[in-house]
N, C-alpha and C positions, 0 to 999 in steps of 0.2 A: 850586414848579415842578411843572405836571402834566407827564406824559410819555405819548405813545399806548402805548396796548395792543398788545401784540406781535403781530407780524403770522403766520404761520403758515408763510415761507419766513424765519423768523427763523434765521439757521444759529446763533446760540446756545445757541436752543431745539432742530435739531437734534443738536448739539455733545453735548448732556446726555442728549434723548433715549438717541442712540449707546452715551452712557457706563451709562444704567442698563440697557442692553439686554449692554453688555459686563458688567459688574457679576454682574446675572445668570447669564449665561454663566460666568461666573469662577467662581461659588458654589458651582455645579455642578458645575463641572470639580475645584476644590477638594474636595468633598465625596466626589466618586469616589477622588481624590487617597490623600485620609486613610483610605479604609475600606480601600485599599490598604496604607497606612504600615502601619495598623494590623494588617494579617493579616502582615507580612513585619514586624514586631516579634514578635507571635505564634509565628511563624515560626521567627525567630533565637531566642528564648529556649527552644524545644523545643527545639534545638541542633542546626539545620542550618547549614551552611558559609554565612559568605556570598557568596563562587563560586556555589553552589547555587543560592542566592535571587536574585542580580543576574542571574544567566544565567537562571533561568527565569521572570522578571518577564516579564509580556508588556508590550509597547511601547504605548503611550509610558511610560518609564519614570515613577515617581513625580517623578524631581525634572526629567525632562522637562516634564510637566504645570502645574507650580507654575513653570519656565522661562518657559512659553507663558505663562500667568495674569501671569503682572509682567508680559512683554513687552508682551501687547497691553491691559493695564489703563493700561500707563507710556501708551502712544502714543493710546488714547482720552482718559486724561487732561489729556494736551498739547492735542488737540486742544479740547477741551474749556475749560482753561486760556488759550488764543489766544483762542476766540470769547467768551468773557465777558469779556476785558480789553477785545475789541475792538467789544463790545456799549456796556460801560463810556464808553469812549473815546466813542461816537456820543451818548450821551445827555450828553457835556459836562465826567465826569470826568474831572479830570487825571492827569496819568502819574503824579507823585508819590502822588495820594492813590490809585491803583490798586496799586504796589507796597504802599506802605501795608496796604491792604488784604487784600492777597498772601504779606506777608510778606516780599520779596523789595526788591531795587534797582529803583531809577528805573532804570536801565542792563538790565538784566533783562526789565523789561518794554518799554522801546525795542526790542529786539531781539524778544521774543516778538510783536508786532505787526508790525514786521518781517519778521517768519516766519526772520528768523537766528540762534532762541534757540539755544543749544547743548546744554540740555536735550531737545531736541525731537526 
């Protein structure tokens, strides 16, 4: 079975874009993250207080940072997760062999395409 070539308002193809443009984003924001852990490890083993260290963290705090990096990785993911099920779905495969391949329930993915996953 051939299948045309994606078209370029493909929102699955945007879906992914999104996610390595968030990815990116995240690696970054990670990386700032840890050169931070790392001086306030630093830090605490010279033996400041850590009153000290929490109070003079500039914001966003570290586990602010790493808060934001799940939150908006979880919610490009989903996104991302909907439009290739529902890419899936257009090109003929079935919901079963889509969980299948997800990992996940037939019920799981009814609702992800749905847009009523609970994940989401």
């Amino acid at each position: 079975m051939s299948t045309p070539p994606p078209s370029s308002d493909d929102a699955a193809i945007r879906a992914l874009e999104a996610l390595v443009q968030e990815i990116d984003r995240s690696v970054e924001e990670l990386q700032r993250a840890r050169v931070r852990a790392v001086q306030l490890l630093a830090d605490r083993r010279a033996g400041r207080p850590w009153l000290e260290l929490v109070t003079a963290e500039a914001r966003p705090l570290v586990v602010e940072s790493i808060s934001t990096v799940l939150s908006a990785l979880a919610t490009a993911g989903h996104t991302w997760r909907r439009e290739e099920a529902a890419a899936l779905q257009r090109e003929q495969v079935s919901i079963n062999r889509i969980a299948a391949l997800f990992g996940v329930t037939r019920q799981r993915i009814s609702a992800l395409l749905k847009g009523t996953d609970p994940t989401g």
